[in-house]
C-alpha positions, 0 to 999 in steps of 0.5 A, a space after each residue: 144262399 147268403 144269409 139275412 142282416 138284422 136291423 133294430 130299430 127303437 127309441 121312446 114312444 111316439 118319435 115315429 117308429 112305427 112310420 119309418 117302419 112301415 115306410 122301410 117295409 115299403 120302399 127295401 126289397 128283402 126286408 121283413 117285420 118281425 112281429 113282437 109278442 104282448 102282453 098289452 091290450 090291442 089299441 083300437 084298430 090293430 090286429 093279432 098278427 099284424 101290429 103285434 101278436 097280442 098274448 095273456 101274461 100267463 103264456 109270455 111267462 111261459 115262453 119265457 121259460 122255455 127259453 123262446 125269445 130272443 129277447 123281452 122286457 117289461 116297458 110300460 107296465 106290460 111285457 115286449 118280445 121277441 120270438 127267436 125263433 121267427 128271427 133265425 128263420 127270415 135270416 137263414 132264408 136270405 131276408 134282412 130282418 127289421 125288429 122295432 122294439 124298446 130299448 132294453 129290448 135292443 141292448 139284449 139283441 146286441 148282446 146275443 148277436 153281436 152282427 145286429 145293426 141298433 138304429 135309435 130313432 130321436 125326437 127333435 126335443 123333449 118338448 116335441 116328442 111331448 106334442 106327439 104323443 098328446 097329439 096320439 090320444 092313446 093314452 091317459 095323463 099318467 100314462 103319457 108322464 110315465 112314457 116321458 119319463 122313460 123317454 128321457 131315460 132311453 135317450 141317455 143309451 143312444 150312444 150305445 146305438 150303431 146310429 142315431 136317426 133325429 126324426 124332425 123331418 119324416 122323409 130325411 129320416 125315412 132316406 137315413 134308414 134306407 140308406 143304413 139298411 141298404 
């Protein structure tokens, strides 16, 4: 059996991830989500084991420590990963594997396996991506500061992607992942 590819997908927050995702999970036979540990509290509507396995910060510690992610970072406040072990699993089983994480997330993925495909998902501008994560109305003031700040420091790493997708048209950038994928 020919084994899967990896594929991450990432960028700042409210650029149309989570989108793109879903839609690629959709539209791309042998394609699988790899669900993301937490650390943050759910947000309303979503599901342990669906949008993110939600866990204390005292279990993320401990999976830490033995070693169980393949990769994680502290983005927001709050702790992001991986479990290796779910990604090693779909691979060897055939399936391509999508990750959607943040980009220190993306960077240690790469670096540990080195066939990963990083796509990194841009805002037509700034001042756009601003919009949309007002238009979200998850977080607070700060909060939205704080995610643009980070915003301008991840789009400074997009060189160091595979490919670049600038989300300013959802179904044009929906095919250009198809297309990277398949």
């Amino acid at each position: 059996m020919k084994k899967g590819k990896l594929f991450v997908l990432s960028g700042p927050s409210g650029v149309g991830k989570g989108t793109l995702r879903e839609r690629a999970l959709n539209d791309i036979k042998n394609l699988v989500y790899s669900i993301s540990c937490t650390t943050r509290k759910p947000r309303e509507g979503e599901i342990n084991g669906v949008q993110y396995w939600f866990v204390t910060r005292e279990k993320f510690m401990e999976d830490i420590s033995l070693n169980l992610f393949l990769e994680y970072a502290h983005v927001h406040d709050d702790f992001y990963g991986t479990l290796r072990q779910n990604v090693i699993d779909e691979l060897e089983k055939g399936n391509n594997v999508l990750l959607e994480i943040d980009v220190q997330g993306a960077l240690q993925v790469k670096e540990k396996m080195d066939d990963a495909v990083l796509i990194f998902v841009a805002p037509p501008s700034v001042e756009e991506l601003e919009r949309r994560l007002r238009g979200r109305h998850t977080e607070s003031i700060e909060a939205m500061k704080t995610r643009l700040t980070n915003a301008v420091n991840e789009l400074s790493l997009k060189d160091k992607y595979d490919y670049v997708i600038v989300n300013d048209n959802l179904d044009s950038a929906c095919e250009e992942l198809r297309k990277i994928i398949l």
